[in-house]
Each structure stands twice: as C-alpha cells, then as structure tokens.
C-alpha positions in Angstrom: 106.0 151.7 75.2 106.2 152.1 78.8 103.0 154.5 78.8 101.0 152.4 77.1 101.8 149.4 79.6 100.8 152.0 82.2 97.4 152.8 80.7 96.6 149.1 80.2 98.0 148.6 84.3 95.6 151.1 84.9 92.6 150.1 83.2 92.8 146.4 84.4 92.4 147.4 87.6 89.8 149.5 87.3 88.0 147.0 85.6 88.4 144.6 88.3 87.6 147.0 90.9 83.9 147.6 88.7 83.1 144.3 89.4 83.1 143.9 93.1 81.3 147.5 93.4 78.8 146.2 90.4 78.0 142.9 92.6 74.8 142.4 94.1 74.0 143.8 97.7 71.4 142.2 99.8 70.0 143.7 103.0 67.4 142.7 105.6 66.2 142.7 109.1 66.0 139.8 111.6 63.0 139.0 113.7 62.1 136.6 116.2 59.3 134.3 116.1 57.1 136.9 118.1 58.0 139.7 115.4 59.9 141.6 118.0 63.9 142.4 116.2 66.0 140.1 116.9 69.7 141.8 117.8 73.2 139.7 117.6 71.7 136.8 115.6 74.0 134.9 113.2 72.4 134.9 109.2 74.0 132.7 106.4 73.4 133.8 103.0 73.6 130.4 100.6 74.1 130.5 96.7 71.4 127.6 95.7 74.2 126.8 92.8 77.0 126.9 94.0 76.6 126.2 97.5 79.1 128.3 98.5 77.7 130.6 102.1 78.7 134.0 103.4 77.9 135.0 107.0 76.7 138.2 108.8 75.5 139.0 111.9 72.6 141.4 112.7 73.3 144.6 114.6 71.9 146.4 117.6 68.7 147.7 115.2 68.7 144.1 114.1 69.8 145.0 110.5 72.6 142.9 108.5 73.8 143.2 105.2 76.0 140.9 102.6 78.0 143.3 100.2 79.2 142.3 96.6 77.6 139.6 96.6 77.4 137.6 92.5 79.3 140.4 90.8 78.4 138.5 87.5 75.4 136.9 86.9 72.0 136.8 88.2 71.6 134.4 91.3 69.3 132.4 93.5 69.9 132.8 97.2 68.5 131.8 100.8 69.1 133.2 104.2 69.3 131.3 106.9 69.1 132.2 110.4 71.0 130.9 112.6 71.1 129.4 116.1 74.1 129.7 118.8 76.6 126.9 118.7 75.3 124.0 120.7 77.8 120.9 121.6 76.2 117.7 120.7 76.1 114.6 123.1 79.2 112.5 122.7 80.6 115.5 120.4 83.3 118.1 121.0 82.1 120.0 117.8 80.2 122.7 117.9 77.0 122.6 115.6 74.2 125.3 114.8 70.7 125.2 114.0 68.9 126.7 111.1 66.0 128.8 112.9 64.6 130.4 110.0 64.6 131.1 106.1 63.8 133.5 104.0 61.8 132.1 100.1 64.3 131.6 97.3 65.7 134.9 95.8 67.0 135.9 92.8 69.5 139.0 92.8 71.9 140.3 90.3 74.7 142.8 89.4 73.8 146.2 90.5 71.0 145.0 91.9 69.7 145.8 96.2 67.7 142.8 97.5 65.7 143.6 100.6 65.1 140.1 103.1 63.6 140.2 106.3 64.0 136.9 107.6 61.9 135.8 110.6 62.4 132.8 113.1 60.2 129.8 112.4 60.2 128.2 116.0 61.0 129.5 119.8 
C-alpha cells in the first residue's frame, strides 16, 4: 500500500511540475522612440482577462522575457513599457507612466511569443 501511495506522490508532482514548464513564454526587445534599444527599462506584461500583471525589466542587450506565463489556456496579453517612478505634486506615492504598448496578443501553453515593444513618446 505504501508503494502505491508513493507512485501516486510521485506522479502528482510531476504533473504539477508539467504545467509551469508547459506555460506560455513570451520574449521581446525594448526600443526607444528613436529605434535605438532601450537598456534597464521596466515592461509590464497584463492578462486582458484577468487583469492580473507580471514585471520584467530589459537587460544590457535590451532583451526581457516573462517565463510560464498561462500554463492553461490560450490568453490575450499587452506589454506595457514603463516609465521611472515619478512623485506627483502634493503626493508621497510614487507613480509610473505607460510609455509604450505592444497590439493585443494571444499566447498559449507551449507556445513562444516574440514582442518588441517600442516607446510611443520622448
């Protein structure tokens, strides 16, 4: 009986370890308004239905990355670019711009997404 706990144990988590590694992966490069890359800037990746946001940031080629993303079902995504955190007037809190977006996405399990994403203003 014990053994055949162990197998299920087992199994389980191999399952659940297939799902992050089956989620989709999305990639991109950065670029300022000029088209030169843009290093160090701050991207937001936004599920249109759930709302819910990861973050990366862009490395020194420019390049980011957001891993695992919607492990089940086919999504719709937007990247945002982002600007540095600004304090408003009369504000201790710290806000950020949206600089740029890439068009709606779709991207699934399994599936690579390649989005450049270039900033709209100076």
């Amino acid at each position: 009986m014990s053994r055949y706990a162990l197998v299920v144990l087992l199994a389980a988590s191999a399952s659940s370890g297939t799902a992050l590694a089956d989620g989709c992966r999305v990639t991109g490069t950065v670029y300022a308004a000029d088209g030169r890359p843009l290093r160090s800037a701050v991207l937001r990746l936004v599920d249109l239905e759930t709302r819910q946001a990861a973050f990366s940031a862009a490395d020194a080629k420019a390049d980011f990355s957001f891993d695992a993303v919607a492990p089940a079902d086919i999504g719709r995504y937007r990247i945002d670019v982002l600007s540095a955190p600004t304090t408003v007037t009369g504000s201790r809190i710290p806000t950020r711009s949206i600089l740029g977006t890439t068009p709606v996405f779709a991207c699934g399990s399994g599936q690579l997404a390649r989005q450049d994403v270039r900033v709209q203003v100076d």
